[in-house]
N, C-alpha and C positions, 0 to 999 in steps of 0.2 A: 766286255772289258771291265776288270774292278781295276779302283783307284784306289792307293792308298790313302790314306787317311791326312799326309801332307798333302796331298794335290788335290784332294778333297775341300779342305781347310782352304789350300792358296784359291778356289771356285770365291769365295765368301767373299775375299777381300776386294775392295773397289778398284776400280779398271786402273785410278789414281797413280795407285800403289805399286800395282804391277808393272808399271810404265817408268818407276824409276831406276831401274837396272837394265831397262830395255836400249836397247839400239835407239841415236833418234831417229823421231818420225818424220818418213820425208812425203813431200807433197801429192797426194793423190790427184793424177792424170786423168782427162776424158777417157785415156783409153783403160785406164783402173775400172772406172766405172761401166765403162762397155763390157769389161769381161765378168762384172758382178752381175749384169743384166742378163748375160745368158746364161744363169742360173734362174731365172725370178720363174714362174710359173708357165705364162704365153709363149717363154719359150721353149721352154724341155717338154710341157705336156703333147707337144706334137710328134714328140721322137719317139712315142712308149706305142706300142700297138699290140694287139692281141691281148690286152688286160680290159679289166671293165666290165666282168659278165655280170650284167642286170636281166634273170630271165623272166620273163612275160609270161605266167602260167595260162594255159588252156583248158578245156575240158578235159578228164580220161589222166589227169597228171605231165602230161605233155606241156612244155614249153620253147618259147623259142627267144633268142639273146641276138645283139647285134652290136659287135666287133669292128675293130680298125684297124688297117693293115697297109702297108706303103703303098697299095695298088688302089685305096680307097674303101668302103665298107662292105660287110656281110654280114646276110642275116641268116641265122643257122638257126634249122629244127631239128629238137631231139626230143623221141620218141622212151622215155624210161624202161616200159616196158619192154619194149625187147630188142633197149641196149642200141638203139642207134642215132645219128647224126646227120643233116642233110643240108642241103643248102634250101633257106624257107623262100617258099613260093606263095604263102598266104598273102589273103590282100592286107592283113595288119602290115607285115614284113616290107610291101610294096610302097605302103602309106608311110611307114618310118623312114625307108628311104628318102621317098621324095622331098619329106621336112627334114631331112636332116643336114646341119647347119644353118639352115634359118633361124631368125632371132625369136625369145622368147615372148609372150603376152598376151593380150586378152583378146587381140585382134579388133578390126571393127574401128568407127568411131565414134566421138562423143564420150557420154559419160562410161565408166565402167559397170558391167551385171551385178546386181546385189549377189552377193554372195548367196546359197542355197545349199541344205543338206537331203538328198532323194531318199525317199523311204526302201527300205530292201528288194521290194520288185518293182522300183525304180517308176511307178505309175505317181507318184504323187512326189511335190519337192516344199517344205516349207523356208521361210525369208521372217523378215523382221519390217517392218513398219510401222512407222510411228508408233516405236515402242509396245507394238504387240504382237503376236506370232501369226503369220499367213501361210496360205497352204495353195499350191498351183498346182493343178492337175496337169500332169504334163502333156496329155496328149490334145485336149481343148484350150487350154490357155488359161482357163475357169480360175479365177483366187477366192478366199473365202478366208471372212477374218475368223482363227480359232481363238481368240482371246478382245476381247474388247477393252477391257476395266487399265491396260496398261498406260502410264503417266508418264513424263520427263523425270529419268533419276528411278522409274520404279519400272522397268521395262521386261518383256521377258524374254528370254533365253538369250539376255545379252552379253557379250564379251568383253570385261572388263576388268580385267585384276588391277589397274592403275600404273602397275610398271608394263603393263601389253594387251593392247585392246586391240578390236578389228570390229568388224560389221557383220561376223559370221554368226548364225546362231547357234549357239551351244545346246544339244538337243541328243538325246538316245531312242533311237527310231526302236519299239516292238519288232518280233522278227516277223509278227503274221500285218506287217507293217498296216496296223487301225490306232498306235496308241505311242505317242511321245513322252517320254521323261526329261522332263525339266525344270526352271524356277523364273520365279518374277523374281527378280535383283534389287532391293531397297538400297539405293546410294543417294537419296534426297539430302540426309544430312550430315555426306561425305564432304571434307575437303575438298579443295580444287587441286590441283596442277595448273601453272600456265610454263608456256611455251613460246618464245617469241623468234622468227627467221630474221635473219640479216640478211637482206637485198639489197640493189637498188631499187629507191621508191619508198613506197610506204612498206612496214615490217605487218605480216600477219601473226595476229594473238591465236593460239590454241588455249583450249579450256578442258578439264574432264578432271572425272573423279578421280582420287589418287589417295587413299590412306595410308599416311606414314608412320613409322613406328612410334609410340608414343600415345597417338589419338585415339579415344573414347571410344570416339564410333566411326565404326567399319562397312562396307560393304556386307550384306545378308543375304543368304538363299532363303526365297518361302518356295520350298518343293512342289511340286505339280504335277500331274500325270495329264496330259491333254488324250480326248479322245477324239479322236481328226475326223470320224465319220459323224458323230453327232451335230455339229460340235459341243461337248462338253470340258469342263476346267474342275478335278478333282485334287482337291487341295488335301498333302498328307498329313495327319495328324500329330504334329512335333513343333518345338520351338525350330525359329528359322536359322541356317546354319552358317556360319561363317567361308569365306572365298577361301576356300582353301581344298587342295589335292593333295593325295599321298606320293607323288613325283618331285611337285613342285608349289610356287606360292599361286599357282593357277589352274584352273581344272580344267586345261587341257597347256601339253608343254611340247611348245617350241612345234607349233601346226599340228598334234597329235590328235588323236580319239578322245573323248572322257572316257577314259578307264574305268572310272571308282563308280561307275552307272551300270550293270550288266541283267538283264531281262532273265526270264527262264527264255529257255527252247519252245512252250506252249505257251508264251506271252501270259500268263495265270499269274506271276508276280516277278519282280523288279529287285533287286538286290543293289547300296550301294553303301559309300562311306562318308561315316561325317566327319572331316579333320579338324583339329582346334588351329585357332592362330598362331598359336606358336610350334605346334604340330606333336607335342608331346601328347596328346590324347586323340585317340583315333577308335571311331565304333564303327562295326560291321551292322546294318540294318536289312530288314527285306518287310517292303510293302507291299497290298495288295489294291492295286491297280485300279479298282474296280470300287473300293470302300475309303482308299485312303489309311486304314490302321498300319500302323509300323510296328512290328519287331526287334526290338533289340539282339543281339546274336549275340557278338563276343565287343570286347573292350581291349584294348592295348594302351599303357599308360606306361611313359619312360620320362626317363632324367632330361635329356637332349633333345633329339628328333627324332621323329619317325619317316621314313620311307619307304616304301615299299620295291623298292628295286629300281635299275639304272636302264632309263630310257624305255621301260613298259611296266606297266601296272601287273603285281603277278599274284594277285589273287583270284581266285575263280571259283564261280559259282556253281553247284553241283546237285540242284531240287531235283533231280530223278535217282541220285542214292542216297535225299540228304546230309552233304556233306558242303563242306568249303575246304577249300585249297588255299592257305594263310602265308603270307612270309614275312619273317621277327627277323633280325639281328641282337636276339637276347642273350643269346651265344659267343656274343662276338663276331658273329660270321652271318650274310642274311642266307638264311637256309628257308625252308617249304616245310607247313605242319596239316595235317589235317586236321579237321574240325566236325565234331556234329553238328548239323546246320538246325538242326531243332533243341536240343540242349547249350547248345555254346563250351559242348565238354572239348577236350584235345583227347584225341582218339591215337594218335602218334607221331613222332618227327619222321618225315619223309627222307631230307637230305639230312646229312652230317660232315663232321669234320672241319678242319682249314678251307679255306675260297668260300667265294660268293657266288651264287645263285643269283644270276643279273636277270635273263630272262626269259620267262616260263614261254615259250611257244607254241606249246602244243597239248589237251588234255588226252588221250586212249582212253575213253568213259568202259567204251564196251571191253578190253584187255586191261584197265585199270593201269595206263601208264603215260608218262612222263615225257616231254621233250623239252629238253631246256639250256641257254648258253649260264657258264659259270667262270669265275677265275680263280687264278691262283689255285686250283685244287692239284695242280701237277708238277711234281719237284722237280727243284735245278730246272724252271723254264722263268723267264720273266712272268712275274706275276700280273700282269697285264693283261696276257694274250688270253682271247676268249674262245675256249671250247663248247662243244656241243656233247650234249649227255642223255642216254635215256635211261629211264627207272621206274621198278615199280611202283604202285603206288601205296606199299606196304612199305617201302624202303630200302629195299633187297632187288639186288642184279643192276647195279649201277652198270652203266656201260658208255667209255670213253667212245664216240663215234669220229671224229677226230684227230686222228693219233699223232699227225705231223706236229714237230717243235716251233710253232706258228703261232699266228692270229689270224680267227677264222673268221669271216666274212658272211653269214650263212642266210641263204632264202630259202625257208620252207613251204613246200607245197601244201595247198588247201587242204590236202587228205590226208597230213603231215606224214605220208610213206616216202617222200622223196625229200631231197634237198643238193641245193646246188653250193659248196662249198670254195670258194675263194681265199688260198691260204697264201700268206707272206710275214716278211716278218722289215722292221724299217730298211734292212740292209739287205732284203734279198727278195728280187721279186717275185710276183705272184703265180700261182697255177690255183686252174680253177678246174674241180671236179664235180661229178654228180654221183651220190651216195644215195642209199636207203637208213630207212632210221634202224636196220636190223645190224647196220654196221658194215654194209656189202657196197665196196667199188666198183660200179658199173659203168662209167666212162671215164678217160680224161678228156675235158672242153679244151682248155687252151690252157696254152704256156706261154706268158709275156714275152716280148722281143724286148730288149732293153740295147740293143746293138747300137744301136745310130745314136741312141743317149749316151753311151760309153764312150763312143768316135769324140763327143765335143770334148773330152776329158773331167766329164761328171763322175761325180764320185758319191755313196750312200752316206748319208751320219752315222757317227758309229755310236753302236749303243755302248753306255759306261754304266755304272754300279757305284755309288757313293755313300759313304758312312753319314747319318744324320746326325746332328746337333747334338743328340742325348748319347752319341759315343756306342748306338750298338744296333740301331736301325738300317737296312739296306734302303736306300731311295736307287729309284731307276732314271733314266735318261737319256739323252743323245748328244754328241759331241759333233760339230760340226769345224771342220780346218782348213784352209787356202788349199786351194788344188796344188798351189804352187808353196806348200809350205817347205819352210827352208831347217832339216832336224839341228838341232840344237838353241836354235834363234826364241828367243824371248817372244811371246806373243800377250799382247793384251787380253782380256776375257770378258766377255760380256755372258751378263747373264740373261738370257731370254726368258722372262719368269711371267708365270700371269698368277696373281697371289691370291686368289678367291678359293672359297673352300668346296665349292662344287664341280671345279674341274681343275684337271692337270696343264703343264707346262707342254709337254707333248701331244696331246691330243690321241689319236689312232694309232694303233702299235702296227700297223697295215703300212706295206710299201706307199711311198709319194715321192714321186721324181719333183716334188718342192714343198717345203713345209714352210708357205708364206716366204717372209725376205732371207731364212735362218741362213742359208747357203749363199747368197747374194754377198750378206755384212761379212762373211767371213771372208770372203776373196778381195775387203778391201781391207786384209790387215789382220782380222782379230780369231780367236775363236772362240767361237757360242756353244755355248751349253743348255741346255733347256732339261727343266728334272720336277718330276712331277715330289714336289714335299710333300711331309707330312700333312695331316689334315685335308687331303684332297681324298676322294672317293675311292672305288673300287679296293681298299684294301680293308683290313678288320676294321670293326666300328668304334674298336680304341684309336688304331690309326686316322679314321677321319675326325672323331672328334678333337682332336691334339687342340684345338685352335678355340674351339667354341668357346665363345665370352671374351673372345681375346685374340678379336682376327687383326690386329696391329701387330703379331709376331711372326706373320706369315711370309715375311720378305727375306729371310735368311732361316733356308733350311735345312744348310748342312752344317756342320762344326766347324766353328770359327777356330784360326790363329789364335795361341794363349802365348 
């Protein structure tokens, strides 16, 4: 649904406003609020069944997924190759059953397990203690300190950006798992943070580093290569680098992998990146593991920001053809370039055109091709919805894998030959299928029940289309109205807006039988809009910058009443 440009405009105006030609307001009822309630979450997400395919890959490409159904669950095996479906009998299948519904955590009592990362064939797990890095053999128990020299404030492989810390060690395990990539972290003459709980009783103080914008000095990487059999501590030879990822202001985002850290295949050398603090300079490096000398490769230096894509890191290392796999938004648009990994020359632009290249998941080293989700590269679709693409790595025989007027949901397979595709869109629910990346439908998994949801008199937000501020911008959205809305009646408008420049008002352009309270507020009266503005992500990198320098104008994004 597009709006014009009046009701566009009337979105802007304060709730105030609109309230003074309205009907008055009469006094909202327990029983107002009871039927807002059976919109909130705990209630509708029990009505939805047959959605939710999370599959569990196996050996051979085989995976198996577990569904909800009025009769209670099933765990289904399917076989890609040859195209079939079953009901799973594996002991995983048995074991998800019997936990499921149980509450989530660490189990046990007493304190909670340090956190641990396991090396690839899973024999060995290293932790953090007092400030230096330990390594426990997992089958004896055995621990062995690989670093000694670490201090309070100078610790290694610690997790700290100051806006999100943990206890886990930030670490890139070798694949021929003998050899860790990481850093001692210099925060001695970081600021503090405190933090103080309101209870009854006495209040507890928290403390921890915290650099805020402004301050001198920062938090530093000194790079490291530990070698876990010796132990040995080969320190890389470079000035030490500032906390910073090409995702986010932390080098790992929101529980992820370090991306910007990637080994060869022959553990022989180590490739990563060093971002500046304000992220407008960003180097591709690759070290040798064994000596400690770095390479410099290539350099990217911009006006604003750099990142490297939405929710994965999509650069990739490629020492067995000499290459790197690079992604700019210098176009406008973040697209994929190759690179010589020994010159630092551009060899070609992989992608092209409108939409962005959000994430690389898959390289074909030996076929020289592409697996990757992008947006906005498909006309007359909301620009949101993310597709799946493969190409080669010449840049020639793009191929929409795809093709539904959706947003895709997609898990691909280790051997990236399959993938299990979940397509909806906010107002229409989901089917979930299983593809190959050749472009070949070879099952449908399941089709959403949405029945028993519909019976309560639930109804989808409907998506709308609104003109921006600058009188010629499309913004997207969703419009949410009283079940019981009465046509022609004056409604107030709220606007559900979250005004930061790294994410949208919407969130998932993916079916949800509840997006938080949005449906609830409305059934007491109003209707909510929610519209991802200008300067939010996923669109051109003119459209996210709109705000940089000047995120105090992010609160009204469509064209105001004149």
């Amino acid at each position: 649904m597009t709006l014009p440009i009046a009701t566009a405009a009337a979105l802007a105006v304060p709730i105030v406003a609109q309230q003074r030609d309205a009907p008055a307001a009469r006094a909202l009822t327990a029983a107002d609020y009871a039927r807002a309630e059976k919109f909130m979450t705990w209630n509708t997400t029990p009505l939805l069944f047959r959605s939710g395919v999370r599959p569990t890959w196996l050996s051979g490409d085989r995976f198996w997924y577990r569904i909800t159904t009025p009769a209670g669950s099933e765990a289904i095996l399917v076989d890609p190759a040859k195209g079939t479906k079953e009901p799973c009998t594996l002991p995983p299948c048995a074991a998800s059953s019997a936990n499921a519904g149980r509450g989530g955590g660490r189990g046990g009592r007493g304190a909670a397990a340090v956190p641990t990362v396991a090396s690839p064939d899973g024999k060995r797990a290293v932790f953090i203690r007092d400030w230096n890095l330990w390594v426990r053999d997992v089958e004896s128990g055995k621990e062995i300190a690989l670093t000694t020299d670490g201090v309070k404030d100078f610790g290694y492989a610690t997790d700290n950006a100051g806006w999100a810390k943990s206890d886990r060690p930030i670490v890139v395990w070798s694949p021929d798992s003998k050899k860790i990539a990481t850093f001692q972290q210099d925060q001695r003459s970081v600021g503090e943070m405190y933090l103080v709980n309101t209870q009854v009783g006495h209040p507890q103080l928290q403390a921890w580093k915290y650099p805020l914008p402004g301050d001198d000095t920062v938090a530093m990487l000194h790079r490291v290569i530990i070698d876990a059999e010796s132990p040995k501590v080969v320190r890389l030879t470079m000035d030490p680098d500032q906390h910073r990822g090409t995702l986010c202001d932390n080098l790992v985002c929101r529980g992820g992998d370090w991306g910007d850290v990637q080994w060869a295949p022959d553990s022989s050398s180590v490739a990563f990146v060093s971002s500046a603090r304000d992220h407008r300079k960003t180097q591709l490096r690759v070290a040798n593991p064994a000596t400690g000398a770095v390479r410099d490769v290539l350099e990217e230096t911009v006006q604003t920001f750099f990142e490297s894509g939405n929710g994965r890191v999509n650069w990739k290392y490629l020492p067995a053809s000499n290459e790197v796999i690079w992604f700019s938004e210098r176009d406008n648009w973040g697209q994929l370039y190759l690179y010589d990994l020994q010159t630092g020359k551009l060899k070609h632009q992989i992608t092209n055109g409108e939409g962005n290249v959000t994430q690389l998941l898959h390289v074909d080293e030996k076929n020289r091709a592409l697996v990757f989700q992008a947006v906005g590269r498909e006309k007359g679709r909301d620009p949101y919805f993310t597709h799946l693409y493969r190409i080669g790595m010449d840049g020639r025989t793009a191929t929409l894998l795809t093709p539904e007027d959706a947003n895709h949901e997609i898990a691909l397979s280790s051997s990236g030959r399959y993938f299990v595709d979940s397509y909806s869109k906010p107002d229409v629910a989901p089917v979930a299928v299983l593809r190959d990346t050749d472009g070949k439908l070879i099952l449908e998994l399941e089709k959403a029940d949405i029945s028993k949801l519909l019976a309560t008199g639930w109804r989808p937000p409907q998506p709308i289309t609104v003109t921006a501020r600058d009188g010629v911008t499309d913004l997207y959205g969703l419009m949410y109205r009283p079940t019981a809305l009465v046509p022609g009646r004056k409604y107030p408008i709220v606007n559900h807006i979250y005004p930061g420049p790294q994410t949208g008002s919407v969130g998932s352009r993916s079916f949800s039988v509840a997006r938080g309270d949005a449906q609830a507020l409305a059934e007491l009266g109003f209707v909510v809009v929610e519209i991802d503005g200008m300067g939010t992500p996923w669109r051109s990198k003119k459209f996210h910058e709109t705000y940089y320098g000047d995120m105090g104008t992010t609160r009204c994004p469509i064209r105001s009443r004149e």
